[in-house]
Structure formats: C-alpha cells, structure tokens
C-alpha positions as CSV (number, residue, x, y, z in Angstrom):
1,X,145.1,80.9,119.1
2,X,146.8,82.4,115.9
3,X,144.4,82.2,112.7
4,X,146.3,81.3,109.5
5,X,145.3,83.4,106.1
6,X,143.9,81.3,104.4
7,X,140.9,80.4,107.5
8,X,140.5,84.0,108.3
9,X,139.9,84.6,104.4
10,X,137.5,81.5,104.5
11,X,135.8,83.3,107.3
12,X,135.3,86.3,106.1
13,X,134.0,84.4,103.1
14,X,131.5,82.6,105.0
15,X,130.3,85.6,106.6
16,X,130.0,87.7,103.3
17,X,128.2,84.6,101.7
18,X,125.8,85.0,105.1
19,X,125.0,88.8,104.9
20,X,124.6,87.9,100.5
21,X,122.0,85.6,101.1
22,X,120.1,87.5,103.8
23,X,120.2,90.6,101.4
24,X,119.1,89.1,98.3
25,X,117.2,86.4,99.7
26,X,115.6,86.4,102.8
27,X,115.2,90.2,103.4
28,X,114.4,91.1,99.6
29,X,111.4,88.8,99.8
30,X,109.8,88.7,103.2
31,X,107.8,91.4,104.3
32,X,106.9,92.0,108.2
33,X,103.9,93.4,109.6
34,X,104.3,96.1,112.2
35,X,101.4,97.4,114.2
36,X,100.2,101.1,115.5
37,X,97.5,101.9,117.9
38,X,96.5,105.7,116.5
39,X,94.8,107.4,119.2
40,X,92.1,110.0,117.2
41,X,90.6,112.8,119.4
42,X,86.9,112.6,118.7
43,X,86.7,109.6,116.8
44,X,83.1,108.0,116.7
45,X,82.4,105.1,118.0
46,X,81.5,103.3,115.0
47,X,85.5,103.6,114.0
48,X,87.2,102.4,117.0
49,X,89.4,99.5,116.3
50,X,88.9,100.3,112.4
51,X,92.6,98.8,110.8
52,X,93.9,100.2,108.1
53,X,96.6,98.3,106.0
54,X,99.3,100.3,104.0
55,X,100.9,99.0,101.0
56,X,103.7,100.9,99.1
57,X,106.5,100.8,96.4
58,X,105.8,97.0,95.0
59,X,107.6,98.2,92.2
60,X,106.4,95.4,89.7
61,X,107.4,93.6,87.5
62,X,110.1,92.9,89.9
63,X,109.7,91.3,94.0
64,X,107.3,89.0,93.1
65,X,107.5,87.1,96.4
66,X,107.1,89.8,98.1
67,X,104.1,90.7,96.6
68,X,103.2,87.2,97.4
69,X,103.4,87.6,101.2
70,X,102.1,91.1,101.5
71,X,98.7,89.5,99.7
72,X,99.1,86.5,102.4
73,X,99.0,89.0,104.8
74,X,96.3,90.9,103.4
75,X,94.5,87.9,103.3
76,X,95.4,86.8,107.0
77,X,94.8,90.0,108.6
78,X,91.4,91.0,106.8
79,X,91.8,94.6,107.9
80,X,88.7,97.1,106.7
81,X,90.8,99.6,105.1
82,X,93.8,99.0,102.3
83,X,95.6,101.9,101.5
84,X,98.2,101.9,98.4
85,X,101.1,104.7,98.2
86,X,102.0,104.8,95.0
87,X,105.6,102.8,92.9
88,X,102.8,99.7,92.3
89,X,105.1,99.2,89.0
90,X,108.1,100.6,87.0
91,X,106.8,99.9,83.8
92,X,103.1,100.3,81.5
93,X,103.7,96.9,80.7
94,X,103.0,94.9,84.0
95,X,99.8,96.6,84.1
96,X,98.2,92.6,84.4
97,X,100.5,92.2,87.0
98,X,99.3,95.0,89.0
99,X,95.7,94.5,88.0
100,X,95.7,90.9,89.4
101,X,97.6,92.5,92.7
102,X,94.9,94.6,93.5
103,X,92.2,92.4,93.0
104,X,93.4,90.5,95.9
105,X,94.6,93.0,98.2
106,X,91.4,94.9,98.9
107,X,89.9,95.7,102.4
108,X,86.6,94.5,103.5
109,X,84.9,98.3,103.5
110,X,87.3,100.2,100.9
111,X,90.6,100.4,99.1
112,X,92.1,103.1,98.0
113,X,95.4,104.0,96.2
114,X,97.6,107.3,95.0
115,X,100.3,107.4,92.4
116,X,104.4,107.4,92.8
117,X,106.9,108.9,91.3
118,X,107.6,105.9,88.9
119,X,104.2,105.3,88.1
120,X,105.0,108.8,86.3
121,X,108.5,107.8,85.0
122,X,107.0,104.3,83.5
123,X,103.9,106.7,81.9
124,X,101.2,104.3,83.9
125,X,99.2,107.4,84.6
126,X,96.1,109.3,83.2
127,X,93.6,106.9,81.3
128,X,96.5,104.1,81.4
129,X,96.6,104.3,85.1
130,X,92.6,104.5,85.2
131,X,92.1,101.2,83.2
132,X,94.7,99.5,84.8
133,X,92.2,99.9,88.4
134,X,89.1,99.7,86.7
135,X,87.2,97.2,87.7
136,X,89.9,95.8,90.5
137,X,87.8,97.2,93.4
138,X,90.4,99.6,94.2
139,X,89.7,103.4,94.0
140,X,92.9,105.3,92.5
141,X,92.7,109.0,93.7
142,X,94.5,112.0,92.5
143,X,93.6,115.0,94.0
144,X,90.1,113.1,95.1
145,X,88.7,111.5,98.4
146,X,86.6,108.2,99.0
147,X,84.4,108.5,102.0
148,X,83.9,105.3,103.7
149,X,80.7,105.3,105.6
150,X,80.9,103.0,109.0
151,X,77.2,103.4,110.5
152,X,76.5,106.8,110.8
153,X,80.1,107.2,111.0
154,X,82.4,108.5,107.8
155,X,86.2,108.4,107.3
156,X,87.6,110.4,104.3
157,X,90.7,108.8,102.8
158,X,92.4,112.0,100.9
159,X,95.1,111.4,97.8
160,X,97.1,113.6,96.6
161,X,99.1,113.4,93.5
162,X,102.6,112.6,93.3
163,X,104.7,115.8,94.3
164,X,108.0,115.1,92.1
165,X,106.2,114.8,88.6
166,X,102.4,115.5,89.3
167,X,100.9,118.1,91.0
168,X,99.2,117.9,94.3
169,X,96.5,119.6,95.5
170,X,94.9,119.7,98.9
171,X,91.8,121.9,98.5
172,X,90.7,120.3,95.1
173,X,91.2,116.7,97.1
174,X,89.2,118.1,99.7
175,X,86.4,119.6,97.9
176,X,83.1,119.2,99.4
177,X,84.5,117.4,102.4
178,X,82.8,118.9,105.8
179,X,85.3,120.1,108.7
180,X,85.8,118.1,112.2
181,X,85.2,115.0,109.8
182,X,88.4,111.9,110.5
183,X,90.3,112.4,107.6
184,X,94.0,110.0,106.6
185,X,95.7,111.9,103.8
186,X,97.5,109.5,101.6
187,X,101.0,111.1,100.5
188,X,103.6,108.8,97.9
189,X,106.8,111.3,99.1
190,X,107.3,112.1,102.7
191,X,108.8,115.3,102.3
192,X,105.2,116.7,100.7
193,X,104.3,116.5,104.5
194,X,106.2,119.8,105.4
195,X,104.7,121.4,103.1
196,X,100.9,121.2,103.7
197,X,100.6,123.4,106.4
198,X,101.0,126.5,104.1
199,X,99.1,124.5,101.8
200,X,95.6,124.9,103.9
201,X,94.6,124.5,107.6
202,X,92.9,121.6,107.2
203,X,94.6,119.0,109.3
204,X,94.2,114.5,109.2
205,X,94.4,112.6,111.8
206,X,97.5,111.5,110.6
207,X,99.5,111.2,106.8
208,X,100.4,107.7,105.2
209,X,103.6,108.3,102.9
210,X,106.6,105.4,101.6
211,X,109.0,106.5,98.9
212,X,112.2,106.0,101.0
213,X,112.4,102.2,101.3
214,X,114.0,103.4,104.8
215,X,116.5,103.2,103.2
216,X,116.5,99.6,101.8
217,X,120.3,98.8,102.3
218,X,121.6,100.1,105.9
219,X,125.5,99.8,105.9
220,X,126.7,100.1,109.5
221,X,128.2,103.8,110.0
222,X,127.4,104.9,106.7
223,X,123.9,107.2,106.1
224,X,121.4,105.6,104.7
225,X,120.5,105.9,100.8
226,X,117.5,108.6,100.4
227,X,115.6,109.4,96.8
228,X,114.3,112.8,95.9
229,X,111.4,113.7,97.8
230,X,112.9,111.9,100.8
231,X,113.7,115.4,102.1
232,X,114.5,114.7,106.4
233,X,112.3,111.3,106.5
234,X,113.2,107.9,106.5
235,X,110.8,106.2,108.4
236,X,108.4,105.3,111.1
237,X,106.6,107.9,112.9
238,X,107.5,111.7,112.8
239,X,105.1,113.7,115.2
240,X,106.6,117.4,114.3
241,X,104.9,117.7,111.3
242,X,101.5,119.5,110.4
243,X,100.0,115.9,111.3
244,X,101.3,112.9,112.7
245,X,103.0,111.3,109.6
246,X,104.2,107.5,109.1
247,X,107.0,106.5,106.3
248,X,106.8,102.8,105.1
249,X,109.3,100.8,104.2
250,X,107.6,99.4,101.8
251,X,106.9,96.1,99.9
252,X,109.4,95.9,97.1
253,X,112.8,97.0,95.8
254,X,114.2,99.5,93.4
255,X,117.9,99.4,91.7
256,X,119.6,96.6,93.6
257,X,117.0,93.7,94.2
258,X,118.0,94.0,97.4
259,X,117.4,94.6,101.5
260,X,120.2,95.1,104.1
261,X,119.7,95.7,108.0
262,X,116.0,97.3,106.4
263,X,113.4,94.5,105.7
264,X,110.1,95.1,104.0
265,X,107.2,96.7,105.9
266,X,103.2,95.9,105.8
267,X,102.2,98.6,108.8
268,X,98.4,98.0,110.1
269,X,96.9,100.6,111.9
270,X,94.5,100.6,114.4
271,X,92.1,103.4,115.6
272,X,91.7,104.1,119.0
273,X,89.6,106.5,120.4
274,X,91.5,108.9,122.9
C-alpha cells in the first residue's frame, strides 16, 4: 500500500511525540529497582542477607518525582543499609530540600553518604555540607568510615572524597580500621576505581560509584554521553578492577531533564555468604 506525505509525516510525528513523552515523562521520573546477590568470602554470619540501598546523583532542586519514588522505595524495601554517592543537589540553596530527603531515606542500622562533583561546583561542602546532614541521621563521610556493628559482626562503609574537585584519600579513610574486616568503599566517580590499587592494598568487598547517569540519553548507534571522571565505566558491574565495582544510574537528571533508552536506577544489594 503506498503512504501519502502527509500520513508518513503524521507518523513520524506520532512516534517522535511517543519517544518525547517517554523521555521527559515517564523515564525522567520513574526510578526502577535492580537487585544483586554479592557473594563475600568470609562474611559472618551475622551479615548474610544484609541489603544495602544505593542512592546517587538526585541532583536537587530539580527530579522531584523522582526523588519521590526513590523515598517510596526506600520506604517499601526497608533495607539496613542506605548508601548516598554524592550530586544530592546542584545548588547551596536546596539545602531544605536535601535535608528533608535524607531524613526519610535512612536505613534501619545506618546511612551513610559521600560528596559529588557538583556538590563542589554548587559550594555545598565543608561546614555548609556538614549542617545541611546534621541532625538528618545520615553520616556524610569524606575521607572517614562508619562501622556498623551487626552482633558481634562489623561492616565498615569507607568514603572517599570527590576525585575531580576534592581530594581522596584511602589510608586517612581507613585509619584505625583492622584488616580481613568486610569493608564497601563508597566512590562518587567511577573512574577513581582504577586508581586505588596503587593507592594501598587494602581491598572492599566491592566499590559503590554513580556519576555517569549510564549515560542518561542512549541514542541508537551513537556512544553514549560520559562526564569527566567517567573514564571506561558506564554502568552495572565491572569485575577487572582492584574490587568488584558497580556504576548506578542514578536517581535524577543533569542538563536535559531528561532519560532516553537509560531509566533511573535504585540498586539493592544483598550479601551472601560464599
């Protein structure tokens, strides 16, 4: 059957208006939880089946509904850990907004959180940064470690400052923690991760990083979109690396308030032992 002008034009119309409202609607503000089983040689007892939520690059004041489902989830899911990489906001100014986030994204035994590159760029760090979590029940760390205590068991969460504009540093995050301990180092840039082995031998059980938004808008045939500190990750898991390392996709978007082909990400992690 022959297809005049003017209905192919409405077609491709119709299917531009589809692939518009997907991007800026339904994939800019739903967020999908993906699940890991993380096998952990010599893992105490006391922390099998431990989950650990990631949360990364809300990037308020913007994807509010976003930020909206992630604390749904939070809220459904109940894991004992939250873990928080970092790009919580682009500006000082929606500190309150950021505040009331974390007050309701907390895990039942511990939350902890690291700074981003735009956390830097928006100058929400130092004391700023420090009053913004006081009080929330969230721990920011830079260059420090919570322990969370399980039993008799212990799990160190490590984070390091932001590698583009701060200055991380493994043994000072480290310091006083005890060898053959389980240990998750929380990263905000992937590419920090090749970096570490010369860095110390020290190694986690595995790295938590996001940055990349995988990408956020995946055109067909065309590479995908990477920021500085990027360097060869994108996402999901990478196993060549000094320790198993996993890239989020994160919560929110940056630039275009948009997702393509790339929705958001909420991973939960669950401990095994091996």
């Amino acid at each position: 059957m022959k297809i005049s002008r003017r209905r192919f034009l409405a077609g491709v119309g119709a299917a531009g208006a589809a692939v518009a409202a997907d991007a800026f609607g339904l994939e800019a503000n739903r967020v999908v939880i993906t699940r890991h089983d993380v096998y952990v040689p010599g893992l105490p007892p006391e922390l099998d089946r431990l989950r650990i939520a990631q949360i990364t690059d809300v990037h308020f004041p913007g994807n509010q509904l976003a930020a909206r489902a992630a604390i749904q989830h939070i809220h459904d899911e109940r894991p004992e850990i939250v873990v928080l990489n970092g790009d919580m906001t682009e500006t000082a100014r929606a500190d309150d907004q950021v505040r009331d986030f974390l007050g309701k994204v907390r895990g039942r035994l511990g939350t902890a959180a690291v700074l981003g590159n735009w956390e830097y760029r928006a100058g929400a760090v130092g004391e700023t940064a420090r009053a913004t979590y006081r009080g929330t029940g969230v721990d920011l760390l830079v260059n420090q470690t919570k322990v969370v205590r399980v039993g008799q068991a212990s799990l160190a969460l490590v984070g390091l400052d932001d590698m583009l504009h701060g200055t991380p540093d493994v043994a000072t995050a480290r310091r006083g923690l005890q060898s053959g301990g389980v240990e998750i180092w929380l990263i905000h840039e992937p590419a920090l991760a090749d970096s570490l082995a010369a860095a110390t031998s020290a190694r986690p059980a595995f790295l938590l990083a996001g940055h990349t938004h995988g990408g956020q808008i995946r055109i067909p045939f065309l590479p995908p979109i990477k920021p500085p500190g990027a360097g060869r990750f994108l996402e999901g898991w990478y196993r060549d690396t000094p320790a198993p390392l996993y890239v989020s996709h994160g919560v929110g978007t940056t630039g275009i308030q948009a997702r393509f082909r790339c929705p958001a990400e909420l991973p939960v992690f669950t401990l095994r032992r091996t």
